[in-house]
C-alpha positions, -999 to +999 in steps of 0.1 A: +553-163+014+517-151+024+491-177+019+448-178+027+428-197+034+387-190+032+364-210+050+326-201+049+310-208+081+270-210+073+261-214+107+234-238+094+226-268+084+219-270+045+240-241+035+222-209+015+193-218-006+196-205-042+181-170-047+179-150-079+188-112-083+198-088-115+230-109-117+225-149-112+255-171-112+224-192-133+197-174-149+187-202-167+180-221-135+143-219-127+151-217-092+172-184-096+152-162-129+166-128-135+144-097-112+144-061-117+170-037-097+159-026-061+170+011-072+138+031-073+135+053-103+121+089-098+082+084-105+055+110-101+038+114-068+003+117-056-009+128-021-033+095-013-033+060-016-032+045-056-059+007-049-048-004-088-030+006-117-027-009-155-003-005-179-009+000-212+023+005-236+041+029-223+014+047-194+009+038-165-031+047-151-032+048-116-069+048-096-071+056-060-081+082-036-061+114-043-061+150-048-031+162-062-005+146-080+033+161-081+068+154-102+093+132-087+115+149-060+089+174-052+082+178-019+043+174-001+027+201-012+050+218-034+051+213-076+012+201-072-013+201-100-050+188-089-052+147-103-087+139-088-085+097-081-072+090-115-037+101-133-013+088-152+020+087-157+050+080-183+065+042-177+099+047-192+102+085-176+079+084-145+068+121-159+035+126-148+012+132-181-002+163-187-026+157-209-046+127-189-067+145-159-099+133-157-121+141-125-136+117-103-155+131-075-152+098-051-126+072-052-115+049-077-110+013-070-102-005-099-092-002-137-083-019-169-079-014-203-099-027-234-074-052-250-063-026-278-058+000-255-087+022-271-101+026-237-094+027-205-122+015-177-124+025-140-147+017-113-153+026-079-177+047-057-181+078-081-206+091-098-196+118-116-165+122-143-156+158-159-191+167-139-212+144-162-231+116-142-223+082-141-233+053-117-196+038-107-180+027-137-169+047-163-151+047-196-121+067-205-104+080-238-068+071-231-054+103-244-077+131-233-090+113-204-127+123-222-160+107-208-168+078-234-203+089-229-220+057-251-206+035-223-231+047-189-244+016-176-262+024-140-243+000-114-262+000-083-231-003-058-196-003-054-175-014-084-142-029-069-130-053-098-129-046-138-115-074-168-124-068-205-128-088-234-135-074-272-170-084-267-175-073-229-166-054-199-169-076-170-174-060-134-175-070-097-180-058-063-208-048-040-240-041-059-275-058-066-287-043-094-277-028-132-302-005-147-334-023-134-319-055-137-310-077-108-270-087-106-255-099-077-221-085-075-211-093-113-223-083-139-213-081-178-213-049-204-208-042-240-181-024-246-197-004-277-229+012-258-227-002-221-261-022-225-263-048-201-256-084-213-270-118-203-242-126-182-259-133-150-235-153-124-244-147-086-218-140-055-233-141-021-209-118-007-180-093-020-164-097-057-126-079-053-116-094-083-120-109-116-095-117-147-105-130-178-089-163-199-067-157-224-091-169-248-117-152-238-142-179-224-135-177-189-136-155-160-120-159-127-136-149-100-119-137-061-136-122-035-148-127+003-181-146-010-186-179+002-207-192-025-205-185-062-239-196-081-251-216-054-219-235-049-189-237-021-169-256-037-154-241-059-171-207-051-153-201-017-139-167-020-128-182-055-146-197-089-146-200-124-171-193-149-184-193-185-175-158-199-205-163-218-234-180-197-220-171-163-219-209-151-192-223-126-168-243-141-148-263-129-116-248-104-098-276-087-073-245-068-102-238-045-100-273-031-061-259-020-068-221-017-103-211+004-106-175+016-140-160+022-166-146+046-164-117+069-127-124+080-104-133+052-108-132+017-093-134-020-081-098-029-064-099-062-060-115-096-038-115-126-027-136-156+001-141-174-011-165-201+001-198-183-015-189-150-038-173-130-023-156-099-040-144-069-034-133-040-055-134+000-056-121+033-073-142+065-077-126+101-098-158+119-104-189+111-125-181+077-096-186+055-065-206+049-040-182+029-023-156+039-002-150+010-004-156-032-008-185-055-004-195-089-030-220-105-033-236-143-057-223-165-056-253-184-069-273-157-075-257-129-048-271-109-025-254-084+006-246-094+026-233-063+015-219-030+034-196-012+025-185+027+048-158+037+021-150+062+011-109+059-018-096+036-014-096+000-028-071-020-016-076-054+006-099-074+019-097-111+040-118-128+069-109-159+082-139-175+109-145-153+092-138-118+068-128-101+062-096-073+035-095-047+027-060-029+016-064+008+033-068+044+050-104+044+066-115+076+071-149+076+084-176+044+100-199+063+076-223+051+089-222+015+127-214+025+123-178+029+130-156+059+120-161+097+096-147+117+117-117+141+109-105+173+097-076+167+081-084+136+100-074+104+075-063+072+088-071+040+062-048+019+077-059-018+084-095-022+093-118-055+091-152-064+100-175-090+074-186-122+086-220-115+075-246-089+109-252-071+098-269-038+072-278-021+056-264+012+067-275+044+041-273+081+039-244+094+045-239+131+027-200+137-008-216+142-017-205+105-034-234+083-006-255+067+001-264+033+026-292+040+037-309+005+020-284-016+042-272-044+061-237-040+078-213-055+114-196-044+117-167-025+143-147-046+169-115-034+146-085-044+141-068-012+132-028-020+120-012+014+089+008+012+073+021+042+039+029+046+014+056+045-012+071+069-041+080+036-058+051+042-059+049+077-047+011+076-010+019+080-001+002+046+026+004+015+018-008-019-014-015-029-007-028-066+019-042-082+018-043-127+043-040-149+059-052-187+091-070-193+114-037-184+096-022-153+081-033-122+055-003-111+041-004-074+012+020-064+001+024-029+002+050-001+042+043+009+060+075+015+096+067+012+113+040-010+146+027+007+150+055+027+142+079+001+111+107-002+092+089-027+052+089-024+027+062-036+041+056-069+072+038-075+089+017-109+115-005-107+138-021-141+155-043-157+192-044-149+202-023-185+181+004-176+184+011-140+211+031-126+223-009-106+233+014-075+220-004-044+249-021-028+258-041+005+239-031+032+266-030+059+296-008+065+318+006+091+319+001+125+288-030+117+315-046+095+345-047+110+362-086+108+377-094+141+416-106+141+435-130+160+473-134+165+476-173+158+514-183+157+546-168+144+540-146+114+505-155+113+469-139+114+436-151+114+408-126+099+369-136+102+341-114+095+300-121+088+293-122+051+273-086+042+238-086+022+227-069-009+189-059-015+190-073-051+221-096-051+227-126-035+266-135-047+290-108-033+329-106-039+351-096-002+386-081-006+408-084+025+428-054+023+460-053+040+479-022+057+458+001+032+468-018-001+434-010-018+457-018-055+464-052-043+438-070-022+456-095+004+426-118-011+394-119-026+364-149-026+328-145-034+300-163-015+264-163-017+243-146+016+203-131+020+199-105+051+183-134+066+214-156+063+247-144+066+280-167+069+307-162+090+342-162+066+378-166+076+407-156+060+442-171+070+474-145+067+506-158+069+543-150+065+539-117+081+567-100+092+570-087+128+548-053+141+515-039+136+492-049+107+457-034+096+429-054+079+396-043+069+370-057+043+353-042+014+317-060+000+313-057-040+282-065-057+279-079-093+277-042-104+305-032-086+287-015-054+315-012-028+309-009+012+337-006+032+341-018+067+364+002+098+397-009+103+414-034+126+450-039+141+467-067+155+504-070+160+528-097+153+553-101+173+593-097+166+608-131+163+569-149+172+572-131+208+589-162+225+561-189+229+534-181+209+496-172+221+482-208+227+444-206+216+419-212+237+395-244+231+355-233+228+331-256+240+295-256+246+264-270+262+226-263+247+188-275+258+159-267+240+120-262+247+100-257+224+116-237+201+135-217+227+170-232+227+196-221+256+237-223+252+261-223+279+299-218+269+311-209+300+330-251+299+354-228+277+393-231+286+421-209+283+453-229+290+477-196+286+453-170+295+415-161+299+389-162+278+379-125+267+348-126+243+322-152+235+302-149+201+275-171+192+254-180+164+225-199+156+227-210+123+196-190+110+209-156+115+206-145+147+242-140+169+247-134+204+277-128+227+286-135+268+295-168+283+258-178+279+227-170+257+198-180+243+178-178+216+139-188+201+137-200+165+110-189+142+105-227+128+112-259+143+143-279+129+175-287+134+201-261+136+237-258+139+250-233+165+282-218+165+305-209+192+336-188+190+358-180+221+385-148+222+412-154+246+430-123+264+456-126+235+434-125+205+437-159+193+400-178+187+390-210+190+355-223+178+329-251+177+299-262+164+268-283+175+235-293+163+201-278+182+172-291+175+141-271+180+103-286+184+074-269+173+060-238+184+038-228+215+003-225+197-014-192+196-027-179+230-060-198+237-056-224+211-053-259+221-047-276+193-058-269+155-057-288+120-062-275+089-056-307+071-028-292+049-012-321+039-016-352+018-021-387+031-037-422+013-047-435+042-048-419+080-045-382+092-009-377+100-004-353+133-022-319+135-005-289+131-012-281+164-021-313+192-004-340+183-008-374+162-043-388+154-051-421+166-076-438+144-106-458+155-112-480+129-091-491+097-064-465+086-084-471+047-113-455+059-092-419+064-072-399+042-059-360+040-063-342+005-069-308-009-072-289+030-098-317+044-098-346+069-115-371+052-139-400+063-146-426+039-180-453+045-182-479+019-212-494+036-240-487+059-231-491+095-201-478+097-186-455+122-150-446+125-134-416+144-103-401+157-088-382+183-061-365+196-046-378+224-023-350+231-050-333+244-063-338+277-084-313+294-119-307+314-127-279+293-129-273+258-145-249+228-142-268+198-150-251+160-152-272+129-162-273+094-178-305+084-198-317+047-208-348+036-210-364+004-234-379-009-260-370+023-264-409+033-302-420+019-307-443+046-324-428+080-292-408+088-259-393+084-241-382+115-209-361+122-193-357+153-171-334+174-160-347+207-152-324+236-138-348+261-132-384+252-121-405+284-115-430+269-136-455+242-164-461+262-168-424+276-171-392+258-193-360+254-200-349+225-221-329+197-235-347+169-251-331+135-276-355+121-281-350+082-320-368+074-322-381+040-329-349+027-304-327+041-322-316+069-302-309+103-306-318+136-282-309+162-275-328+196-252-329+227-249-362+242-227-384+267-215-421+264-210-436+296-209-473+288-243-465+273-254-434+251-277-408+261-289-375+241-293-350+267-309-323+245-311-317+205-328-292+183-337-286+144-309-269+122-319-241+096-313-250+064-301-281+046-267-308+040-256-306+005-228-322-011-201-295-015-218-269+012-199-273+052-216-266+080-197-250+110-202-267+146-192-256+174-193-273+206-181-261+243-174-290+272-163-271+303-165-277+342-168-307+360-192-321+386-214-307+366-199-302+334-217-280+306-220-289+273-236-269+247-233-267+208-243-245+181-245-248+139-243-226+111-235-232+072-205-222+060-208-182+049-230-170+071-227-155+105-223-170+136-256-174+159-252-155+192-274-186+209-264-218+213-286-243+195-288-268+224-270-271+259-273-293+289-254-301+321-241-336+333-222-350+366-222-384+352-192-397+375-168-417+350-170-381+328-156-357+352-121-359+342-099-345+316-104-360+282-089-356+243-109-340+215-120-360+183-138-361+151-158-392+140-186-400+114-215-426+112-242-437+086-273-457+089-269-494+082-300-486+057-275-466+035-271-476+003-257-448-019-220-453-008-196-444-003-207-414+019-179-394+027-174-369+053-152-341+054-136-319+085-115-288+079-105-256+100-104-277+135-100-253+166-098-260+194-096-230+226-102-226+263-136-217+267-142-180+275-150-175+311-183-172+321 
């Protein structure tokens, strides 16, 4: 009788986490919603990049920088009719519509529709449509593409973000003025004539985005400001406001989610009735989210995070998931896929509507958002490259859609390997064509067979991936019996994660026998992997093949683990082959290997050993990897991404801190260290101990609140501690009335202030204040610091500097953070606040 036996292998610890596709084993599981097929459906093209696109019934308007727009399967350059920055095209054909060709003679950056459709509203640089003036923004009949010529208001800048109401047509982006009016980068219209309303909030720096309630009363605002009406918080790179007035409202997400200033910023937004969802990009320390999140309107709240660290352009959300365009590369923090070497972009990304998880630390040197919720990373994987129109070597731009299509617009030239350019829609699993399959075949997936004992065959090969489906079915097939599989089983794998299986033959009769395995998806895609033969010999061949026995030593640093199998043993023969994997993808083969994780943990490696007559032989082990070598120059960093009642955990870069004073007085909450004085006097810091050097460049952001109203609030950032009774430091004095002072000073035994200097500007609760401070050298050693608020751009001078060769201070030291107030304070509790701690090797000279 011929019997199997299947064993899945998951090479890691926890097995696959649950993933959704077009075909869940659970749809109903919020961890696992339905997505729309990977197959790309033929979509008209344009020659440039597409920045946003709306959908309205059954059009898509697309706005970008183009010149021609061409039918799907056309060629570049062939089939083109002229499409100046604006077309638009049929959703359920992907025909290009004829009849919709207005001309825009600069580039369009955003556009929306009024909320019955009647119009359609674009914005951008332009000032011209159909060859009739305008000043940037522009109304549209949706048909015709006609000039709504009652709607002209004159923007003074760049228009880069558009929502409507029925009583107003909200804008953002670069400007200062509408009409003679002063706006500041947001302004309001009415829809009927274009005449300015009273709408009057102020952005200190780029609007990208805005999205409107679904009542109406509220506007959301993203962008790379760092103050929104005066305020920080919330107005960094995000706010809410009164659709109405203009005043901030309340927006707890921007306690969790801060992107602004000149290096990182919030770039898009979108609702979906429930939530607001936006998306950010950070390249420095201005920001903390490289990826999308998903807050409340209701209340403001965050509802899920998720880091899969690459810009994110645009995110939209269906009601069963939701897709993000960008260049993701990393959502091991959430569950998702590991960082490669070189670095793999995933360009179209989904995740679910639900909060599934939450956030574990990251280990890249990118700000953490340990224990805030998350969403899951689900099996929708389409591969779009990128484009060269832009000049910023991107894919898509924009993501939109309605409950049948996903539509992404961008400056990609091919979709999974096919000529497909800028435009691209996705659907539902009725209406696509469901033909996107496994991933591997022939020669890749070819099982390897071993000769066990009389009449018996072991067959193993690694599980194959799907772009859209996570559950696929193998059939052994046996000596070319395609009819009647030798077996089947169905097991779930993600390109990122792919078991090993084994399959057990046995009763065999004597002579040669061929295997090979074909993956099915849940639509019945078929790859087929190359044959392989084995032979069984007549009568068992005397004694049979005696396996060998695997074995295995490993050693870890860091997150670079090394294996050595070489302890293998063959007692009938040699050992042939050695295969290896790591239990988060990656395989190796020889005797030994090694291997660097992408997040720390523990992982369980596998070993399996060919001898010189087939058989196989294998072992497992547990590896457990540390945390990763921080970013080059960075000594230690903490972007206080986690929660804690009381104390401040470890960084996410340097180690534990070690209080000084009563764990009470500190806690960790919405991206801040935090400092609590509940009565004059008080002084408590902390400090990292796992740093110990002579030279350091230390960058915080610090606030205080209330400002103390005795004769002082004080902040400081330590750059070498010795130990409690010797330090240098920089320390930011806050007077009564917010005014700054800024000095460098020692403690040995006693303290001294070796030089200080007056601060621009004023401490407010809810604005930070960045301070920098440098301690490098010894006998001397330098010291210098420098301050500027939160926002604005970093003085090229330091604000005060001296040198010191005070004996008991010229030896390596930790860094630290404390906080003091006067003992004539009185409005307590005072606290104060640290985020974005970095700490480098000072440049040289």
């Amino acid at each position: 009788m011929i019997g199997f036996v299947l064993v899945a292998a998951l090479g890691m610890s926890g097995g696959i986490p649950a993933a959704a596709d077009t075909a869940p084993v659970n749809p109903n599981d919020p961890r696992t919603p339905v997505t729309v097929s990977s197959d790309p459906l033929p979509t008209a093209q344009h020659d440039g990049v597409a920045w946003q696109q709306v959908v309205v019934g059954n059009t898509v308007y697309v706005a970008g920088r183009f010149t021609r727009a061409r039918p799907a399967g056309a060629a570049p350059g062939s089939q083109t009719v002229v499409r100046n920055n604006i077309m638009a095209y049929d959703l359920t054909t992907g025909a290009l519509i004829t009849t919709f060709a207005p001309s825009l003679n600069a580039q369009a950056l955003t556009i929306a529709a009024a909320p019955d459709g009647s119009r359609i509203y674009v914005g951008g640089d332009f000032t011209s449509v159909n060859g009739t003036q305008v000043w940037r923004v522009a109304a549209l009949n949706p048909s015709t593409g006609a000039l709504i010529a009652s709607f002209r208001p004159r923007v003074g800048g760049q228009v880069r973000a558009i929502t409507v109401t029925n009583s107003a047509v909200y804008v953002g982006g670069n400007f200062g003025t509408v009409g003679t009016a002063t706006r500041t980068r947001l302004a309001a219209m009415r829809p009927a004539d274009g005449a300015l309303l009273g709408w009057n909030p102020s952005a200190n720096l780029r609007v990208n985005a805005l999205v409107a309630s679904p009542d109406s009363t509220q506007i959301v605002v993203g962008g790379a400001f760092t103050t929104l009406n005066g305020s920080n918080r919330p107005g960094y790179g995000l706010g809410r406001v009164n659709a109405t007035t203009g005043a901030s409202l309340p927006f707890n997400a921007n306690n969790t989610v801060r992107n602004g200033g000149s290096d990182s910023a919030i770039l898009s937004l979108s609702s979906d009735g429930t939530n607001v969802y936006g998306t950010g990009y950070i390249f420095g320390t201005g920001g903390n989210l490289e990826g999308g999140f998903a807050a409340r309107w209701s209340d403001g709240n965050i509802h899920w995070v998720e880091d899969c660290h690459g810009d994110t352009y645009g995110i939209w959300a269906s009601s069963t998931a939701v897709y993000t365009a960008g260049h993701a590369h990393y959502c091991g923090n959430l569950g998702g896929f590991p960082e490669t070497s070189p670095r793999t972009w995933h360009r179209a990304v989904a995740f679910s509507r639900a909060a599934t998880g939450v956030m574990t630390r990251d280990i890249h040197g990118y700000p953490s958002f340990t224990g805030v919720a998350a969403p899951s990373v689900l099996n929708w994987f389409p591969d779009l490259d990128t484009g060269t129109a832009s000049g910023q070597n991107q894919g898509p731009w924009a993501v939109a859609g309605n409950e049948q299509y996903v539509v992404m617009a961008g400056e990609f030239r091919n979709v999974n390997g096919r000529p497909q350019q800028g435009l691209v829609r996705f659907a539902v699993r009725s209406l696509a064509p469901n033909r996107d399959g496994p991933r591997v075949s022939g020669a890749n997936f070819r099982p390897t067979l071993a000769y066990l004992s009389p009449g018996t065959v072991r067959v193993r090969w690694q599980a194959n991936w799907d772009r859209d489906n996570t559950n696929l079915t193998y059939r052994i097939i046996r000596n070319g019996n395609i009819a009647s599989p030798a077996g089947q089983v169905t097991r779930e794998s993600t390109f990122w994660q792919r078991p090993t299986l084994e399959f057990t033959d046995s009763g065999l009769a004597a002579g040669t026998h061929s295997y090979r395995i074909f993956a099915v998806d849940p639509l019945g895609n078929e790859t087929r992997g190359d044959t392989v033969t084995v032979t069984v010999p007549v009568g068992g061949g005397g004694a049979a093949n005696t396996p060998p026995s695997a074995s295995f030593t490993s050693s870890a640093e860091g997150l670079a683990v090394a294996v050595d199998g070489s302890g293998s043993t063959d007692a009938d023969g040699t050992i042939a082959s050695y295969a290896w994997e790591f239990g988060d993808g990656a395989t190796a083969t020889g005797a030994t290997a090694s291997h660097t994780y992408a997040a720390a943990g523990t992982y369980t490696v596998r070993l399996t050993v060919t001898d010189n007559g087939g058989a196989t032989s294998s072992t497992t082990g547990t590896v457990t990897a540390g945390g990763a070598t921080p970013p080059a120059g960075v000594l230690a960093a903490d972007g206080f991404g986690r929660n804690l009642a009381a104390g401040w955990g470890s960084a996410d870069t340097g180690g534990a801190w070690t209080l000084q004073g009563s764990s009470a007085y500190f806690s960790v909450a919405e991206g801040q260290g935090r400092i609590r004085m509940a009565s004059g006097g008080q002084g408590p810091s902390a400090f990292l101990g796992g740093v110990s050097l002579t030279s350091t460049d230390t960058t915080v952001r610090v606030s205080a609140a209330p400002v103390g109203n005795g004769s002082g609030t004080y902040v400081s950032v330590v750059g070498r501690r010795i130990d409690s009774a010797n330090r240098y430091w920089a320390q930011l004095k806050a007077a009564s009335s917010g005014a700054l002072t800024l000095a460098v000073a020692r403690q040995a035994g006693t303290q001294t202030t070796l030089a200080q200097a007056n601060v621009a500007g004023a401490l407010a609760a809810g604005n930070q204040v960045n301070v920098r401070v440098q301690v490098a050298g010894t006998n001397p050693t330098a010291i210098r610091a420098k301050a500027w608020h939160a926002g604005a751009a970093e003085p090229a001078a330091w604000h005060v500097q001296a040198t010191d060769n005070t004996a008991a201070l010229q030896a390596p030291g930790a860094v630290g953070l404390g906080a003091y107030i006067s003992g004539s304070t009185t409005n307590t509790p005072v606290v104060a606040t640290f985020d974005g701690l970095e700490v480098r090797a000072p440049a040289a000279g």
